[in-house]
C-alpha positions in Angstrom: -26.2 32.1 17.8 -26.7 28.0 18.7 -26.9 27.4 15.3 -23.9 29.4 14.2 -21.5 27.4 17.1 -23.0 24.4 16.1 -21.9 24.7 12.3 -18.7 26.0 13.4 -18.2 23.1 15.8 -19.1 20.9 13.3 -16.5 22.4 10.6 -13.6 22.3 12.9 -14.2 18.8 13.9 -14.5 17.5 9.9 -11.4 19.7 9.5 -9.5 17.5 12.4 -10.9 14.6 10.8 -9.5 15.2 7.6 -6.2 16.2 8.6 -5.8 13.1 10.7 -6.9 11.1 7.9 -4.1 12.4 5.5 -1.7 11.9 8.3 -2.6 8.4 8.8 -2.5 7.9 5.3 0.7 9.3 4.7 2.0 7.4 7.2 0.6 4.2 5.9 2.2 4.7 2.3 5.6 5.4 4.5 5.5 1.8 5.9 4.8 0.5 2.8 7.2 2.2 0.5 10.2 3.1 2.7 10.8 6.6 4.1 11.7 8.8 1.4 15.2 8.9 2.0 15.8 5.1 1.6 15.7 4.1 -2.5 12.7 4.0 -4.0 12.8 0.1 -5.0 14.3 -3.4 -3.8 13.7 -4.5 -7.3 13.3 -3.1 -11.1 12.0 -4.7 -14.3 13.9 -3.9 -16.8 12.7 -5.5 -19.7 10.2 -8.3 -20.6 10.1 -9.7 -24.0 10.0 -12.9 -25.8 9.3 -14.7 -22.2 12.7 -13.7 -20.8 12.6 -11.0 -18.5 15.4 -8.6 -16.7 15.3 -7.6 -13.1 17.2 -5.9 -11.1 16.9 -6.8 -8.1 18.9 -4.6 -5.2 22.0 -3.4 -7.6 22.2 -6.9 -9.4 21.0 -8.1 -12.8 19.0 -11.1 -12.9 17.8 -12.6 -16.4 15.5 -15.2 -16.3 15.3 -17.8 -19.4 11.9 -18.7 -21.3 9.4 -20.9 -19.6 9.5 -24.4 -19.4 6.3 -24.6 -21.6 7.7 -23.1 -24.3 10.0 -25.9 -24.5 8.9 -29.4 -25.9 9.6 -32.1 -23.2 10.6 -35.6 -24.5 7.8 -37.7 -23.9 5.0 -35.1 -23.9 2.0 -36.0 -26.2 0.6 -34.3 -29.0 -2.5 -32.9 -27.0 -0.6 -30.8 -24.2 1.6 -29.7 -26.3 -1.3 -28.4 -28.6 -3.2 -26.9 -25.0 0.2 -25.6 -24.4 0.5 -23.7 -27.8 -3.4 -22.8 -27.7 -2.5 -21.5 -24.3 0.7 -19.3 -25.4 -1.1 -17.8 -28.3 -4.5 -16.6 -25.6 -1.9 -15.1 -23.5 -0.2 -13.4 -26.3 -3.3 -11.7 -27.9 -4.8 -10.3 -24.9 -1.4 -9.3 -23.9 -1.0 -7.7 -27.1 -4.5 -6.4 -27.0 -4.1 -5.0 -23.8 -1.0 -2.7 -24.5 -2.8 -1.5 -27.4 -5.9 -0.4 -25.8 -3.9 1.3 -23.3 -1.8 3.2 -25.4 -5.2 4.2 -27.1 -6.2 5.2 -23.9 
């Protein structure tokens, strides 16, 4: 009889714990996100390519315009703008191998 009210004890207070867990967790995604009848987002991106990228950011468009590395500044020498290219062309492959493992996966 111990031993059976001990288990049972035991269940009921793992039960509590669990349900307070998910309450506390629910409640922490709440403050984070927004309650659910708020929207979803402040911000959206829309599209990314060729290093300009569309957001929306609360209801208005934003479009930014191509890095300032992609550009060649007067009076920059040969060597940066070669790390620069070397640079571009890294982040481009493993971009580009990225989205192509993942839609593998």
């Amino acid at each position: 009889m111990k031993l059976a009210a001990k288990f049972f004890l035991l269940v009921g207070v793992l039960f509590v714990g669990i349900l307070c867990g998910i309450n506390l967790a629910e409640k922490g995604i709440q403050r984070i996100e927004g309650a659910s009848d708020q929207p979803v987002k402040g911000f959206y991106i829309k599209k990314v390519e060729n290093g300009s990228i569309e957001v929306e950011v609360l209801g208005k468009q934003v479009v930014s315009e191509p890095a300032l590395s992609e550009a060649r500044m007067v009076g920059e020498s040969w060597i940066s703008h070669t790390g620069n290219r070397i640079r571009t062309w890294v982040v481009t492959t493993t971009r580009n191998m990225m989205e192509w493992l993942m839609d593998k996966l």
